[in-house]
ZAKOLMAR-961291 format. One record per residue: residue in one letter; z, y, x of N, C-alpha, C, O in turn. Coordinates in steps of 0.1 Angstrom, whole numbers, plus 2048, in hexadecimal, padded with zeros to 3 digits. Each point is the difference from the previous one (the first is absolute). Example, Ala and Ser with C-alpha at 12.3 -4.5 7.8 and 13.67 -1.06 7.14 Angstrom:
A84E7C788480080C7F780080C80980780080A;S7F280B7F280080B80980880B7F880180B805;
***
This chain:
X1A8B793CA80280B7F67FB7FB7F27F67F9800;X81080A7F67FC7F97F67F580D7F57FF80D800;X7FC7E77FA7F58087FC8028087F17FB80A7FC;X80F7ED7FD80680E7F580E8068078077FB808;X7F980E7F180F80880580C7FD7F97FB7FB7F6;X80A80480A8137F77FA80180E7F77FF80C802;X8047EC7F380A80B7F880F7FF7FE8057F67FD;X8018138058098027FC80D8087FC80C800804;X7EC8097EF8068077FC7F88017F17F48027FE;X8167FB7F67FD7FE7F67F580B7F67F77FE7F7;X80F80C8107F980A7F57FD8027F37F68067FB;X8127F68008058047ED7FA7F28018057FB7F6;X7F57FD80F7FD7F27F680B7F87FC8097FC806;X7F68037EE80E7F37FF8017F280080A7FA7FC;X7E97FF8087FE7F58058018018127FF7F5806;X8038178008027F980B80E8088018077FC809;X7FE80D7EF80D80780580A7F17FC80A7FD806;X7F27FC7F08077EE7FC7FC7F980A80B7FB805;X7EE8038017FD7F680C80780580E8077FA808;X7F68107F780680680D80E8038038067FC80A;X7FF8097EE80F7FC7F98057F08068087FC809;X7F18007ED8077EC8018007FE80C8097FB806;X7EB80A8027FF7F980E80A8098098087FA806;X7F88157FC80D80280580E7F88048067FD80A;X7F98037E58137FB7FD7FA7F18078077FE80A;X7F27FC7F57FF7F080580380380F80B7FF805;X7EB8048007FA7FE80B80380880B8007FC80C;X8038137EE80580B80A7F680A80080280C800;X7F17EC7FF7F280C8007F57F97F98037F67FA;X7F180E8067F37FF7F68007F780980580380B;X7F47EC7F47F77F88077F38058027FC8087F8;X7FE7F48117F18058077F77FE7F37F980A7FB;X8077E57FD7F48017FA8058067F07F87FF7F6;X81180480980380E7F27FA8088097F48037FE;X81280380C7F58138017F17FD7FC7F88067F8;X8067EA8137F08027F87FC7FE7F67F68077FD;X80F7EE7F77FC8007F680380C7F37FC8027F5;X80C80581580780E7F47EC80680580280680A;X7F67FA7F47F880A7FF7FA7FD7F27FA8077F9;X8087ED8057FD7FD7ED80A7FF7FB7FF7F67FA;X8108108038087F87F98017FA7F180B8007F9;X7EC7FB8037FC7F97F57FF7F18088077F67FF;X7F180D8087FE7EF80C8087FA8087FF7F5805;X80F8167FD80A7FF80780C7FA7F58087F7803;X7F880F7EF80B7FB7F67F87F58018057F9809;X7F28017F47F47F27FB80A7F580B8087F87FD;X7F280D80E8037FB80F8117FA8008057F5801;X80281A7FC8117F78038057F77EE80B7FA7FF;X7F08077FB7FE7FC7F37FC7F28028067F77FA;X7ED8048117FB7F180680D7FB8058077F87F9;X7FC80D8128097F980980E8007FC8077F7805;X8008127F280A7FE7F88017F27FA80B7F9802;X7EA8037F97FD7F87F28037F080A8067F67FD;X7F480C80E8037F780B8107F47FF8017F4801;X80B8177FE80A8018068047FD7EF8077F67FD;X7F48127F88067FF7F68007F17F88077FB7F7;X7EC8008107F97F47F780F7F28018047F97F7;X80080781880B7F78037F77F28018067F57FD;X7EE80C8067F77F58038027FC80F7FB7F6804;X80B8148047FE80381280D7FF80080380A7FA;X80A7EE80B8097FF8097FF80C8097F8801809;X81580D7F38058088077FD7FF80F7F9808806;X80D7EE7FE8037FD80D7EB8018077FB808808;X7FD7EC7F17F08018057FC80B7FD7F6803807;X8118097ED7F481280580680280A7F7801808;X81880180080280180F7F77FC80A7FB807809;X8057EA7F47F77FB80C7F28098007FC808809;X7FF7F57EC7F18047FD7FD8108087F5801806;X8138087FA80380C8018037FE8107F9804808;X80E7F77F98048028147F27F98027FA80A804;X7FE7EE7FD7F77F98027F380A8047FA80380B;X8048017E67F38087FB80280C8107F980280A;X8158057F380080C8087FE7FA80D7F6805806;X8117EF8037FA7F880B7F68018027FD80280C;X7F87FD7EA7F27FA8057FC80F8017F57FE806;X80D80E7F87FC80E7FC80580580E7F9809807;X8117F37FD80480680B81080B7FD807806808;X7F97F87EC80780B7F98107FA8018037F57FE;X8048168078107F980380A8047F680C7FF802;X7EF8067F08048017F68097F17FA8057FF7F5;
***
């Protein structure tokens, strides 16, 4: 049982009604660690604002954030 509760439902915020949004249309639904980080969403824009920057920099070969990503979730157990 996890020890904060998942959010997900915006409630007039518009940093998370934008996040939650994008991830919809992406993904289909909110990912696990947006509900949890939506309980700050200042630390949550910070947060996808990091790992954006990742992808944007073009320092990382497309193809190695794949790997990195199937990997990470491997070791987590996570079949994401």
């Amino acid at each position: 049982m996890p020890r904060l509760r998942e959010i997900t439902k915006a409630e007039g915020d518009p940093i998370l009604e934008r996040v939650f949004g994008e991830e919809r249309e992406m993904f289909g639904d909110i990912l696990n660690p947006t509900k949890l980080a939506a309980h700050c969403p200042p630390i949550l824009a910070a947060l996808k604002g990091l790992y954006a920057s990742f992808y944007e920099s073009g320092r990382i070969p497309p193809a190695l954030h794949a790997l990195v990503n199937a990997r990470v979730a491997a070791i987590n157990g996570c079949p994401f």
